[in-house]
C-alpha positions in Angstrom: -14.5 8.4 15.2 -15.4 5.7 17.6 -14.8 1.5 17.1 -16.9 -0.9 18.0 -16.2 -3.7 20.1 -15.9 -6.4 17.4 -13.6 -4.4 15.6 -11.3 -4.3 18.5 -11.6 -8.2 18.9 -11.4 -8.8 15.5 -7.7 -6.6 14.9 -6.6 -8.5 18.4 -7.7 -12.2 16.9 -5.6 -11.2 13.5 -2.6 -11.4 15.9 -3.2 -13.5 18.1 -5.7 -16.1 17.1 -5.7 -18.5 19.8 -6.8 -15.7 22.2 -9.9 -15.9 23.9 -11.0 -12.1 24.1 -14.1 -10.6 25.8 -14.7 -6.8 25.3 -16.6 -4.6 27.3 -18.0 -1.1 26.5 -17.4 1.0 29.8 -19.2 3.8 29.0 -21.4 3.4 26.0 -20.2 5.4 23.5 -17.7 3.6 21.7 -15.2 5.3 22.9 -14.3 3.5 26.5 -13.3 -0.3 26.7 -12.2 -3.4 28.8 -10.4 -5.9 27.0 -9.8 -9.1 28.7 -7.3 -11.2 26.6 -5.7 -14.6 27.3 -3.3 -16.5 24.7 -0.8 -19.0 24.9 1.5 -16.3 22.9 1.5 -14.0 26.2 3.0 -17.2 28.2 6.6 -15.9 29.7 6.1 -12.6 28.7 5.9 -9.6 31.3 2.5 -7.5 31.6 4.1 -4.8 29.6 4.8 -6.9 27.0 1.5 -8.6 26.6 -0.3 -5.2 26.4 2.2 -3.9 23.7 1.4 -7.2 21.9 -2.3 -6.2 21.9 -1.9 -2.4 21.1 0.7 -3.7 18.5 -2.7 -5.9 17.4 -4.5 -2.7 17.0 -2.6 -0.8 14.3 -1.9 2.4 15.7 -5.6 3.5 16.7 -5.1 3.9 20.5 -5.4 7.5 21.2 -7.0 8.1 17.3 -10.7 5.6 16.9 -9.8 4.1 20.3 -9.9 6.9 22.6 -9.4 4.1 26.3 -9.1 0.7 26.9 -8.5 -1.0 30.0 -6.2 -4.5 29.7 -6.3 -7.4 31.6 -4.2 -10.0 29.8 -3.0 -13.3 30.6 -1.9 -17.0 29.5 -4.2 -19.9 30.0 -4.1 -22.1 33.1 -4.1 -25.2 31.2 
């Protein structure tokens, strides 16, 4: 069973809702995404640990609904 992409953003906004997040369907079938996600709550944290804070966000459906999904993470600039 695929997700959609505002599914995805909406589970990763629960979280974390001051992240800006832009999803992207790499193949078309629901199945294959980009996630680019930037929040303050990722500031001083390693890579690792802001992409377990987004599959955290995502309740156990990597690898069942959501089959891929490519991270880029980051905090803001500011």
């Amino acid at each position: 069973m695929a997700m959609d992409a505002a599914m995805i953003e909406r589970l990763i906004k629960e979280s974390l809702p001051d992240a800006r997040v832009s999803i992207e369907d790499l193949r078309g079938d629901g199945d294959h995404y980009a996630a680019h996600v930037v929040s303050d709550a990722f500031r001083g944290k390693t890579r690792v640990q802001q992409h377990q804070m987004v599959y955290q966000a995502l309740h156990g459906k990597m690898g069942n609904e959501l089959h891929a999904l490519a991270l880029q993470t980051g905090a803001p600039d500011n």
